[in-house]
KEKE-71466 format. One record per residue (C-alpha): z, x, y; residue in three letters. Coordinates in steps of 0.02 Angstrom, whole numbers, plus 50000, padded with zeros to 5 digits. Example, Ala and Ser with C-alpha at 12.3 -4.5 7.8 and 13.67 -1.06 7.14 Angstrom:
BEGIN
    up  east north residuo
 50390 50615 49775     ALA
 50357 50684 49947     SER
// end
This chain:
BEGIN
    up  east north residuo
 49029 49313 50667     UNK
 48928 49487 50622     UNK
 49099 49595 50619     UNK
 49118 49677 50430     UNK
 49293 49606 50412     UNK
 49265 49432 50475     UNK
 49111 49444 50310     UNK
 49241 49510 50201     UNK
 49370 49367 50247     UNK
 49229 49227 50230     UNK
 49175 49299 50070     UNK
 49319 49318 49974     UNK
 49369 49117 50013     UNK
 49176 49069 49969     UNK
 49207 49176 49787     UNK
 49252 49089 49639     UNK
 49399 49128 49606     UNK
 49442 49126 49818     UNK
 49563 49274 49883     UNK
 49591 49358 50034     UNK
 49621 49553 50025     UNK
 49796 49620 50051     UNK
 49748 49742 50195     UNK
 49735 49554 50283     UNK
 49935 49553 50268     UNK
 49955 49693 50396     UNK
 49933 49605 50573     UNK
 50087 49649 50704     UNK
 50204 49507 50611     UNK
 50131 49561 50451     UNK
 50188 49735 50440     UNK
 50373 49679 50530     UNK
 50373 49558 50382     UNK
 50336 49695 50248     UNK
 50487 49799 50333     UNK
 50590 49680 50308     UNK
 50555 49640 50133     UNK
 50588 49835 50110     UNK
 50769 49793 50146     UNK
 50804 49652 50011     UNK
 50929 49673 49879     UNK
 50781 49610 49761     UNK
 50669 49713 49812     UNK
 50702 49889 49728     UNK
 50543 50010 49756     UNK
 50578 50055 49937     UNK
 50756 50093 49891     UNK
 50747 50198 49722     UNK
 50584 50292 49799     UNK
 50693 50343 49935     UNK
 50855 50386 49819     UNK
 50722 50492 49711     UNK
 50650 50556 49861     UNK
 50827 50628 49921     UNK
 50892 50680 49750     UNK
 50761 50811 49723     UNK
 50708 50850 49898     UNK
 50728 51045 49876     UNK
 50628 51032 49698     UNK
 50504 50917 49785     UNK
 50473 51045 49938     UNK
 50453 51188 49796     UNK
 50328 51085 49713     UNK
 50245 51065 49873     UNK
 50227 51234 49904     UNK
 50156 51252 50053     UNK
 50084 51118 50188     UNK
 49968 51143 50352     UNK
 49959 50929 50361     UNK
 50038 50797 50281     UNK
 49913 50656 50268     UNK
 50019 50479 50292     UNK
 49931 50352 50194     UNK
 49949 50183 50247     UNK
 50088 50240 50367     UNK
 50165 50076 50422     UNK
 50301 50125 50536     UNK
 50293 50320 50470     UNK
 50472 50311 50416     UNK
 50451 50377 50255     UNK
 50321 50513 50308     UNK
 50474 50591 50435     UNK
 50600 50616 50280     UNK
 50488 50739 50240     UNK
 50466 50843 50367     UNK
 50617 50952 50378     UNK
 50578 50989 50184     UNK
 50396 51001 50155     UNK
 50367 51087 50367     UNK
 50207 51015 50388     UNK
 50119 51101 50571     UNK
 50020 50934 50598     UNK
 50053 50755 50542     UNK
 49893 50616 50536     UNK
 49951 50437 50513     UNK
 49834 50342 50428     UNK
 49843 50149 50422     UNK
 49744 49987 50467     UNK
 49856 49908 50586     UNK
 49807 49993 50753     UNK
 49943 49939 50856     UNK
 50079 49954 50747     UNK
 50043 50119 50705     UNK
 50030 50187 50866     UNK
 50182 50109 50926     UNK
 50267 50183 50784     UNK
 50208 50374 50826     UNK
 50255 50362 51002     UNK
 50423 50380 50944     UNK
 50425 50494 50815     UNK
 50332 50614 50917     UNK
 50470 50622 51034     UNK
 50572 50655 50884     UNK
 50482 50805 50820     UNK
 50388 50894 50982     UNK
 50321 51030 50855     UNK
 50214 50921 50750     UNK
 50043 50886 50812     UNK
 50019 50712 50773     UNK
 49913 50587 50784     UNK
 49839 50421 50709     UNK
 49684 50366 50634     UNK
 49649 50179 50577     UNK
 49573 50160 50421     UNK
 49553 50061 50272     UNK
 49604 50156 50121     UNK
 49485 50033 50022     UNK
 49344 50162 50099     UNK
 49280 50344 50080     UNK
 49441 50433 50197     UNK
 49341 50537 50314     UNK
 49474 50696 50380     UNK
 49315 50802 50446     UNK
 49428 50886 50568     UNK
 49557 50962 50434     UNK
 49422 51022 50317     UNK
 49499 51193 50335     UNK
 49677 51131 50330     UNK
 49797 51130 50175     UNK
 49817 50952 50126     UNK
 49970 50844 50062     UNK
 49915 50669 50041     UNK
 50073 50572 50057     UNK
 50055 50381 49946     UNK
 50228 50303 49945     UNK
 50289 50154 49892     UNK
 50179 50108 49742     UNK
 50036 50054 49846     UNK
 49923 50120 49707     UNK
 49965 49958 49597     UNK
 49877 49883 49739     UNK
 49700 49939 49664     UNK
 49647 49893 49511     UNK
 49644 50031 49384     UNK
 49445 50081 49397     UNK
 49482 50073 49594     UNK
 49639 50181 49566     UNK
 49550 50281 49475     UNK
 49408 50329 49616     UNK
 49556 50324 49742     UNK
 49636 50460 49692     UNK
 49466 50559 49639     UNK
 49426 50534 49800     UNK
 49584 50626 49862     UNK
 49578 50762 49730     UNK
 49393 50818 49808     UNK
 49493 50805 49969     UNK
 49598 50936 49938     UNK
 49445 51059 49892     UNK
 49536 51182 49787     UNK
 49718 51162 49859     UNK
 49853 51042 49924     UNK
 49881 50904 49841     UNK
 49952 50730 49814     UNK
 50142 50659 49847     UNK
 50135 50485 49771     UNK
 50271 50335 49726     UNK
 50228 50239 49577     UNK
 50319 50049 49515     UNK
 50340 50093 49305     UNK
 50362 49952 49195     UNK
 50503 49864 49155     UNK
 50594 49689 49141     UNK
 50483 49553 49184     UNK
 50641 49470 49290     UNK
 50660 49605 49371     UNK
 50484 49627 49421     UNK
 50456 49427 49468     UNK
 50622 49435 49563     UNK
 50541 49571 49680     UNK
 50409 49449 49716     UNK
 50483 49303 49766     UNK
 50643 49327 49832     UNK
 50812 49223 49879     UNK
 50780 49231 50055     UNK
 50585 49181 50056     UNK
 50542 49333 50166     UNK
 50391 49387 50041     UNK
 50337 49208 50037     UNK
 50330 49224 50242     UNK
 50240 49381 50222     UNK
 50105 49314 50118     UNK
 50076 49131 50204     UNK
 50045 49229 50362     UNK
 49896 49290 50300     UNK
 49823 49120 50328     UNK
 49875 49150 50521     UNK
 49803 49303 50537     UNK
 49645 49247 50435     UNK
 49626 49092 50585     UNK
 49627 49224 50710     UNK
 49493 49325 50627     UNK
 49372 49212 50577     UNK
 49424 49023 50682     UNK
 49474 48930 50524     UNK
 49586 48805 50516     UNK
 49733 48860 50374     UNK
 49892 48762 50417     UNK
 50040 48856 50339     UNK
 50128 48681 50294     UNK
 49992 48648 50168     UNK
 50020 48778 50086     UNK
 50149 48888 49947     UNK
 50196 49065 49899     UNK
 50154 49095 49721     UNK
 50185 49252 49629     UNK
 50219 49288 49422     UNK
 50204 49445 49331     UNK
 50044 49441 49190     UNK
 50088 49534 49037     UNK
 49930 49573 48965     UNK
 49873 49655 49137     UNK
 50045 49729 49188     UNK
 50044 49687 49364     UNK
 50133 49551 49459     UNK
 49989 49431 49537     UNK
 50010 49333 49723     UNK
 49930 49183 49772     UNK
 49945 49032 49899     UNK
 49965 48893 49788     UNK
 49876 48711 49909     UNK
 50018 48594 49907     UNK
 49892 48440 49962     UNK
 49702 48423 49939     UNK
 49650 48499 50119     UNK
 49462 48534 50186     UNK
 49480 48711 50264     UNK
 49342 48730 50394     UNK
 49264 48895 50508     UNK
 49113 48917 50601     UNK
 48955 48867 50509     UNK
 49067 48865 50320     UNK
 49234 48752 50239     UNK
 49279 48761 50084     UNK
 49384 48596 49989     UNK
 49545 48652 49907     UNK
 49628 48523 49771     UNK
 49800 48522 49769     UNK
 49858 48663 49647     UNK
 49710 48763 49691     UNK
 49741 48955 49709     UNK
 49696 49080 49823     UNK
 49729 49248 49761     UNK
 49794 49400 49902     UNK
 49863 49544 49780     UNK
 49887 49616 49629     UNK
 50029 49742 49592     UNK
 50003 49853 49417     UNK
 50152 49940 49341     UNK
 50113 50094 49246     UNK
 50208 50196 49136     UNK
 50233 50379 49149     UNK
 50101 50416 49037     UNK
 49965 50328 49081     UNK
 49964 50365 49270     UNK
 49981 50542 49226     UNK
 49813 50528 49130     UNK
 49745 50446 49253     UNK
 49785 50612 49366     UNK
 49723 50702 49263     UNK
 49573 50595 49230     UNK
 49541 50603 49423     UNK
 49527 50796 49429     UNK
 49722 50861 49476     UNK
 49781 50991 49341     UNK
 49979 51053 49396     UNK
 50107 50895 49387     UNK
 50280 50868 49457     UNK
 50363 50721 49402     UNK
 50547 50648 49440     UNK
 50622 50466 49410     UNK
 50784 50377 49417     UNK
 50907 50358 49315     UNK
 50836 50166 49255     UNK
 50658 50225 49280     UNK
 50621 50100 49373     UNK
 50517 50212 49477     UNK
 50404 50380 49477     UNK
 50369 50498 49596     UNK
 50244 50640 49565     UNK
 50171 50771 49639     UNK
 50006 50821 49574     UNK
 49898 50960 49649     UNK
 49717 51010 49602     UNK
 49763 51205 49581     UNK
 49855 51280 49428     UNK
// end
C-alpha cells in the first residue's frame, strides 16, 4: 500500500470534502468510455474543436511556423494529434498520456500510418513537472486539445502552462482547445447526457479505484451527478451515495450518508479574454486565436517568441 497513487486515491476519499482525481477516469474502459462520449450529439467540444481545427488548418500551420516535435498531451487514442500532421510536418511525434496501455496500443497503429514520424510514448501525469530531457534541443509544439485545461483549477492552469512556456526555451510553442462560456443548458447538457454514457464514465472510477487500492465501491450504490456553478464558471462532477454504505480498504473505510458527495472533476469555461491573460500571464507573448461561428469554443496558438 506504499505506491504514490494508491496514497493519492486513499487521501482524496479520507479529505473533507472526499474526491477522487480525474486522471483516475482513464483505466482501459475509462478512456473507451471518454471516446465515446466524444461522439454524443450533446456533447459539442470534440466536434467544434475539430470543425475549427479544419476551417483554418492552412492559417493554423502558418501560425505554427515551424515544428521539429509535436508534443501530444494527454494523447488518448492520438486521433486528434494525426490531423495535424500533414499541416504542421512535425519530424518526431511523443505521445504523452497516463494510460499506458491504451496509449501504446493506439501508436502501434498510427505508426504504421505515418513511417516518417519517429514516434513514441511516454506515460505521465500532466498534474507533474513534464520532463522532455531528450528534446531539449528540439523545436517544440505542445499540442492541449479538447479543453482539458478547465480540468485545473485556474492557479494550477496557471503553473501548467508556465511550465510549458519555460519548455519551449525561447521557441515553439503551444496549440491548445479551450470550452468558452456560454448557456448554462448547454453546458449541463454536455455533462449528463440522454444516453448516460458520461454517467458510465464517471461511476467507473469507483471500479478502477477497487482495483487500485482493494476497496469495496459497488457501482449500484451509487449516482452520476454533475451541474454547472455560476460563480466559479465550471461545470462540477460528483458520485452522489444513493444509500448510507460503509466503504472499506486495507487498514481505512470511510461511512457515506445517503446524499453524500464525492467530487472527481471540475471543468472551467473561460472567455476569450481571460485565458488570453492568463497566456500572457504565464510568459507566451505572439497569439493566434480562431473560434466558431457560436463561440462555443477557442483554439489558440500562443508561442513564447515575438
Amino acid at each position: 500500500m506504499n505506491s504514490p497513487l494508491i496514497q493519492e486515491v486513499i487521501s482524496g476519499l479520507e479529505s473533507t470534502p472526499p474526491f477522487i482525481a480525474p486522471k483516475f477516469f482513464y483505466d482501459e474502459l475509462g478512456s473507451k468510455l471518454f471516446e465515446i462520449i466524444t461522439l454524443l450529439n450533446e456533447y459539442y467540444p470534440t466536434r467544434v474543436e475539430k470543425s475549427i481545427m479544419q476551417l483554418f488548418r492552412q492559417e493554423i500551420a502558418s501560425a505554427v511556423r515551424s515544428c521539429d516535435v509535436l508534443v501530444d498531451l494527454g494523447a488518448g487514442n492520438c486521433a486528434k494529434a494525426s490531423e495535424l500532421f500533414d499541416s504542421i510536418k512535425p519530424t518526431k511525434y511523443r505521445a504523452l498520456d497516463i494510460s499506458k496501455e491504451f496509449l501504446e496500443l493506439a501508436l502501434v497503429d498510427l505508426q504504421k500510418r505515418f513511417p516518417n514520424i519517429k514516434m513514441d510514448s511516454q506515460i505521465c501525469d500532466l498534474n507533474e513537472e513534464i520532463q522532455l530531457p531528450d528534446l531539449s534541443n528540439d523545436r517544440k509544439l505542445f499540442f492541449y486539445p479538447g479543453s482539458s485545461i478547465g480540468n485545473f483549477d485556474p492557479e494550477k492552469a496557471s503553473g501548467f502552462l508556465k511550465g510549458i512556456a519555460t519548455q519551449c526555451k525561447g521557441q515553439g510553442g503551444l496549440l491548445i482547445g479551450v470550452d468558452l462560456e456560454k448557456d448554462e443548458q448547454i453546458l449541463n447538457n454536455a455533462y449528463n447526457d440522454s444516453l448516460g454514457v458520461t454517467a458510465a464514465f464517471n461511476l467507473n472510477v469507483l471500479h478502477h479505484i477497487n482495483r487500485l487500492i482493494g476497496s469495496n465501491f459497488d457501482v449500484s450504490n451509487w449516482e452520476h451527478y454533475a451541474t454547472f456553478n455560476t460563480s466559479q464558471s465550471r461545470i462540477e462532477m460528483y458520485l452522489r451515495a444513493l444509500q448510507d454504505v460503509n466503504i472499506v480498504w486495507p487498514n481505512g473505510s470511510r461511512h457515506f450518508k445517503a446524499g453524500d458527495l464525492i467530487h472527481t472533476e471540475n471543468s472551467y469555461k473561460y472567455t476569450q479574454a481571460s485565458f488570453s491573460q492568463m497566456l500572457r500571464s504565464a510568459g507566451f507573448k505572439r497569439m493566434h486565436t480562431w473560434v466558431d461561428k457560436q463561440e462555443y469554443f477557442l483554439v489558440c496558438y500562443a508561442s513564447v517568441e515575438m
